[in-house]
C-alpha positions in Angstrom: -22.7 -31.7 -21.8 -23.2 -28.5 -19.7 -26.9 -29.7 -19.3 -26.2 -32.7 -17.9 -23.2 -32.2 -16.1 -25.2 -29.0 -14.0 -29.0 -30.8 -14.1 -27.7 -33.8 -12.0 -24.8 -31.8 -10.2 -22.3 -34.7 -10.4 -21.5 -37.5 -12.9 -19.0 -35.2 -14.9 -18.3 -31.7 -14.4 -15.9 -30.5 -16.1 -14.0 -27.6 -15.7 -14.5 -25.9 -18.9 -18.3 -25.7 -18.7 -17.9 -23.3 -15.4 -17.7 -20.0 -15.9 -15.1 -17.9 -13.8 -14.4 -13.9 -12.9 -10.5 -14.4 -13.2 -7.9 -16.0 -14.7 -6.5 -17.8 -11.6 -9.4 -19.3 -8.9 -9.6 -22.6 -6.9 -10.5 -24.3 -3.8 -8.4 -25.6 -0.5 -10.3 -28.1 1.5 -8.9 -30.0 4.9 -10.9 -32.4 6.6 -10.4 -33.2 10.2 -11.7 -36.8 11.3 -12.6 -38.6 14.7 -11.7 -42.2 14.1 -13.7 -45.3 15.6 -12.1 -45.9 19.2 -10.1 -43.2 18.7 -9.9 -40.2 21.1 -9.4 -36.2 19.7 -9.1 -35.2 16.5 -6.8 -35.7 13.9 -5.8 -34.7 10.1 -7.6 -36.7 7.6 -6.3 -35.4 4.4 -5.7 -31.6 2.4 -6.7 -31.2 -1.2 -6.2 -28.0 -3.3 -7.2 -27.6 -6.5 -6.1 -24.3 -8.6 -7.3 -23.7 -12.1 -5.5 -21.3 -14.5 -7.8 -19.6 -17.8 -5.9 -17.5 -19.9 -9.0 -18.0 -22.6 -12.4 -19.9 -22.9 -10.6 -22.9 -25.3 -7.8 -23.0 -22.9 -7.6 -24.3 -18.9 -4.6 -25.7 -16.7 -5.3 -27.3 -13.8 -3.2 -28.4 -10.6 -4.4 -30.6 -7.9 -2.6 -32.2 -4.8 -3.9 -34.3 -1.8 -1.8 -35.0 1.4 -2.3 -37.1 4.3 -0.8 -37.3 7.4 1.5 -39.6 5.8 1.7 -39.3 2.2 1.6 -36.9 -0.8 -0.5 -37.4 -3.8 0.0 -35.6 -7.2 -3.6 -35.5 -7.8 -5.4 -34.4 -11.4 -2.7 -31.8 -12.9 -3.5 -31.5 -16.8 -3.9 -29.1 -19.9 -8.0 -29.1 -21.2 -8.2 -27.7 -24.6 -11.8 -27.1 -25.2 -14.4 -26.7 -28.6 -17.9 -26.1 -28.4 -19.0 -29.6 -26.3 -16.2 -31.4 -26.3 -12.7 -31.2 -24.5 -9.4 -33.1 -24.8 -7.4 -33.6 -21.8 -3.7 -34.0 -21.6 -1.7 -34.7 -18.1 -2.3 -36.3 -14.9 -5.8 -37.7 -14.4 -8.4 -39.4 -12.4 -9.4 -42.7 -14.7 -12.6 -42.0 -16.5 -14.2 -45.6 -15.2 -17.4 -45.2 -13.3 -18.0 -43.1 -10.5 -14.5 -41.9 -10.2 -14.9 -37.5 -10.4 -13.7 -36.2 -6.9 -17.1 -35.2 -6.8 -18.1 -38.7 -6.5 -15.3 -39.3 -4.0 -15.8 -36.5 -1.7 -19.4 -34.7 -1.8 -21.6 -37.5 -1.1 -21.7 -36.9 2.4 -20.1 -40.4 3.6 -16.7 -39.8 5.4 -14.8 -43.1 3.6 -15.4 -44.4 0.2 -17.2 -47.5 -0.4 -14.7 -50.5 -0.4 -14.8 -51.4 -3.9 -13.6 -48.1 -5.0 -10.3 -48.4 -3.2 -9.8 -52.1 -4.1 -7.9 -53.8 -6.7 -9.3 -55.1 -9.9 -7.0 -58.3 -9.1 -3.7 -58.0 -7.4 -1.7 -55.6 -9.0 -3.9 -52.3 -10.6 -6.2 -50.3 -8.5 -9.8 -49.3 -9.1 -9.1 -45.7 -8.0 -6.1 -44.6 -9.2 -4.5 -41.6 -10.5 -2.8 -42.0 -14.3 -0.6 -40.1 -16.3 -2.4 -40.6 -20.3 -4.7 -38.0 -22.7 -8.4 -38.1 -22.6 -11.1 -37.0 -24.7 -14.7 -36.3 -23.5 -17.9 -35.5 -25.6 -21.7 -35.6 -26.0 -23.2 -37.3 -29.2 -26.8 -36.5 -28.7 -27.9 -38.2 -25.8 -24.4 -40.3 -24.8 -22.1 -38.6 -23.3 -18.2 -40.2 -24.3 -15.3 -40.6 -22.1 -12.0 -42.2 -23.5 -8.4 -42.5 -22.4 -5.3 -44.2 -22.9 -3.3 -44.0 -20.2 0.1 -45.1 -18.5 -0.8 -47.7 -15.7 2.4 -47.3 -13.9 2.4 -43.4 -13.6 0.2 -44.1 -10.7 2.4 -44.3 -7.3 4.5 -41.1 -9.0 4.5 -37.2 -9.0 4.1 -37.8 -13.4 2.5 -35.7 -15.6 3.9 -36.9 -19.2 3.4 -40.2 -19.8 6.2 -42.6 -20.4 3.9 -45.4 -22.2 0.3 -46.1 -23.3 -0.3 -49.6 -22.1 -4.0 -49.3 -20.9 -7.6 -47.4 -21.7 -10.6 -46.9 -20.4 -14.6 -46.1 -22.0 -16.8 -44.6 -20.4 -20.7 -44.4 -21.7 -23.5 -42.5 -19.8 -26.7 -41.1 -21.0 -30.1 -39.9 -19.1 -33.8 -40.7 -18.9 -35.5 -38.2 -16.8 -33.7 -37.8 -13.6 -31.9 -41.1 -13.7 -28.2 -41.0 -15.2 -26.5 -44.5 -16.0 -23.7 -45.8 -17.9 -20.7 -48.1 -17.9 -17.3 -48.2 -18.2 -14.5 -50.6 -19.6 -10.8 -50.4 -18.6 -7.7 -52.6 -19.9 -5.0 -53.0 -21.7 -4.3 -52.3 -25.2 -0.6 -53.8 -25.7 1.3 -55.6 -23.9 4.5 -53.7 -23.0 3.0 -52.8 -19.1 5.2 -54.3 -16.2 5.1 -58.3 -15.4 2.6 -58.3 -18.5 -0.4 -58.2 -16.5 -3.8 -58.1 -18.1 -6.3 -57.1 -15.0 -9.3 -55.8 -16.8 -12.3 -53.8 -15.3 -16.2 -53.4 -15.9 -18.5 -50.8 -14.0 -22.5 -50.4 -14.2 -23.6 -46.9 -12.4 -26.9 -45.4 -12.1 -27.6 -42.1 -10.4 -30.9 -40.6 -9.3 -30.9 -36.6 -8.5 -34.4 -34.6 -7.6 -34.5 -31.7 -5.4 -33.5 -33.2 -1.8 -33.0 -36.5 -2.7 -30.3 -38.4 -4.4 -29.7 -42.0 -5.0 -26.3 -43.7 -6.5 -25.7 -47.5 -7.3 -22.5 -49.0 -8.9 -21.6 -52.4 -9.6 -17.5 -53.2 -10.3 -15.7 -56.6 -11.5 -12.2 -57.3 -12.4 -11.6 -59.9 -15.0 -8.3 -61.7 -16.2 -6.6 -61.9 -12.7 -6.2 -64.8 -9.5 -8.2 -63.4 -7.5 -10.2 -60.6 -8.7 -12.2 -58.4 -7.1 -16.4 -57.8 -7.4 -18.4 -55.8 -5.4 -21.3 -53.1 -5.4 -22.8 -50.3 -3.3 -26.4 -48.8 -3.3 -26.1 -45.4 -1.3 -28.3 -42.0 -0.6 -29.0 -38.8 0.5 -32.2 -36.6 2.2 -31.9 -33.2 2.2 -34.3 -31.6 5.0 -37.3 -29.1 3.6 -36.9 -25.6 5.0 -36.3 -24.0 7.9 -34.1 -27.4 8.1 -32.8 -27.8 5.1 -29.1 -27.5 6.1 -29.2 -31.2 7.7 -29.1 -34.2 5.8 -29.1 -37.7 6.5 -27.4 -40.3 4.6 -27.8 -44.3 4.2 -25.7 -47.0 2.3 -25.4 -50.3 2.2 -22.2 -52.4 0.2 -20.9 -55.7 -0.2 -17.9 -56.7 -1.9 -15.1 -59.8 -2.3 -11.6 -57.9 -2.4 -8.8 -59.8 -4.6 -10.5 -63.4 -3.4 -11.4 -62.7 0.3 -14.3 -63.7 1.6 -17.8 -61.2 1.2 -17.5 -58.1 3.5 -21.0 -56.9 3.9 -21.3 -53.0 5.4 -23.7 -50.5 6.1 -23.3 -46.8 7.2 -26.3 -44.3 8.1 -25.2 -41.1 9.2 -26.3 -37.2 9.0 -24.4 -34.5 7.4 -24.9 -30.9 9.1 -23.9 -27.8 6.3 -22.5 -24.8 8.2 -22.6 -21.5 6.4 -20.8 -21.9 2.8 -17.9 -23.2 3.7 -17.9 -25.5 6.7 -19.8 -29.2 6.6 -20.1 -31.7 9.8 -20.8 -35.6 9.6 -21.0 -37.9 12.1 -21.7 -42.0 10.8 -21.9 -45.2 12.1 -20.6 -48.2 10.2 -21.7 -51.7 11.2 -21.5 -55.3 9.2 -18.8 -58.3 8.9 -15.7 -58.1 10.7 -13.5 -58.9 8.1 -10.2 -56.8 9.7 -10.3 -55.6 5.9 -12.5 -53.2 7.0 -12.2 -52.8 11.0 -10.3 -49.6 11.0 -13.6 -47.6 10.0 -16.7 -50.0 11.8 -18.6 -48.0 14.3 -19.2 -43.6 14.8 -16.9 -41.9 13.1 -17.1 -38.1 12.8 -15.6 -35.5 10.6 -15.5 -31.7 9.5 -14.7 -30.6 5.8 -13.3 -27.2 5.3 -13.6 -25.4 2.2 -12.1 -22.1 1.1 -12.4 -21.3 -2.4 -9.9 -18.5 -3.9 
């Protein structure tokens, strides 16, 4: 798992694999965003992370996110680890396709693509936050990622579950450079509020070679009126030295959110690394005019902050 996890840099990373000087490290990050039409600078959102390792088998982690307007208990968990494999208990971020903060985050595109903040249906999110246990490991080439989890831990500050009403697999394995996988999520009884049964399939492929990197997912919910489908193909281009610090950046999406009609988007942008600590973006987003999607059409500009302890 280590040698997959570090050889394409994303995918999963999981805590226990990195090696730390102390028992207590971590990262604060802000980001500061320039919103289309919007004049100055404001907040976009705070994230902190701290990880705790009184041993190599044992690792608590805390994470929260804010926003100018709301406060999220992000992943919080206990990871008891063995050799390749780790369980997780606590608050976590669904193990259903490209989900990591990594993927959310670090790809150098200042929002998400739209399918990853949709619903499956009309009722559960695609990107959400659950209270539940998961257990991760890699069987020769397949790497294994299974939860149950508590679907309606998600709007809460929860870490112990109340209920196990839903799961999620997750499948990936690697030929060459190229990572791909899917991922299943629904329920598994049916004691979860108004008895829904919104299910969820993802297809993901990644691509990862020195300065260039290349992600694709594909996400459909099942079992709900409406339900939501959608994909994005996206990049990256890393400059070769003495410019290597700039890159530039390219997707293109299109998705159908809980029965609306297609919203079809595209976003090229560059992504300016200062020092170790301290990235600039600046992107333009341009397509269909759905108001779904208004808020973050045209140049949109943002610095990411990020002081590790």
């Amino acid at each position: 798992m280590k040698g997959l996890a570090l050889r394409f840099g994303l995918v999963l990373l999981p805590a226990c694999v990195l090696a730390q000087d102390s028992i207590v490290s971590g990262t604060h990050e802000s980001q500061y965003v320039s919103e289309p039409g919007a004049h100055g600078v404001v907040e976009g959102y705070n994230w902190t992370q701290v990880f705790i390792d009184p041993n190599p088998t044992l690792r608590f982690v805390y994470t929260q996110l804010s926003t100018p307007t709301k406060f999220y208990q992000d992943e919080t968990y206990l990871q008891i680890t063995k050799d390749q494999r780790f369980l997780r208990i606590g608050r976590l971020r669904t193990a259903f396709g490209l989900s990591d903060w990594t993927e959310v985050a670090y790809r150098g595109f200042i929002y998400q693509p739209i399918i990853r903040y949709s619903k499956f249906g009309t009722d559960i999110y695609i990107g959400r936050l659950e209270t539940g246990i998961q257990y991760s490991d890699l069987v020769g080439k397949i790497q294994i990622d299974a939860s149950i989890v508590d679907p309606e831990s998600t709007y809460t500050r929860k870490i112990i579950p109340n209920q196990f009403s839903y799961g999620s697999l997750k499948l990936q394995t690697w030929t060459g450079k190229v990572v791909y996988g899917a991922s299943i999520y629904g329920p598994i009884n049916n004691i979860y509020a108004d008895d829904t049964k919104e299910k969820g399939l993802s297809v993901h492929a990644l691509y990862n070679e020195n300065r260039l990197k290349l992600r694709a997912e594909y996400i459909k919910g099942f079992d709900s009126t409406p339900s939501s489908n959608g994909w994005y193909v996206d990049g990256a281009y890393r400059l070769p030295r003495p410019w290597h610090r700039t890159e530039f950046v390219a997707r293109t999406q299109s998705a159908s959110l809980s029965g609306s009609s297609r919203i079809n988007l595209q976003t090229v942008g560059v992504r300016q690394f200062i020092g170790e600590n301290f990235q600039l973006t600046i992107g333009n987003t341009f397509g269909s005019s759905s108001p779904m999607v208004a808020w973050q059409k045209g140049w949109t500009g943002a610095l990411l902050v990020q002081i590790p302890f």
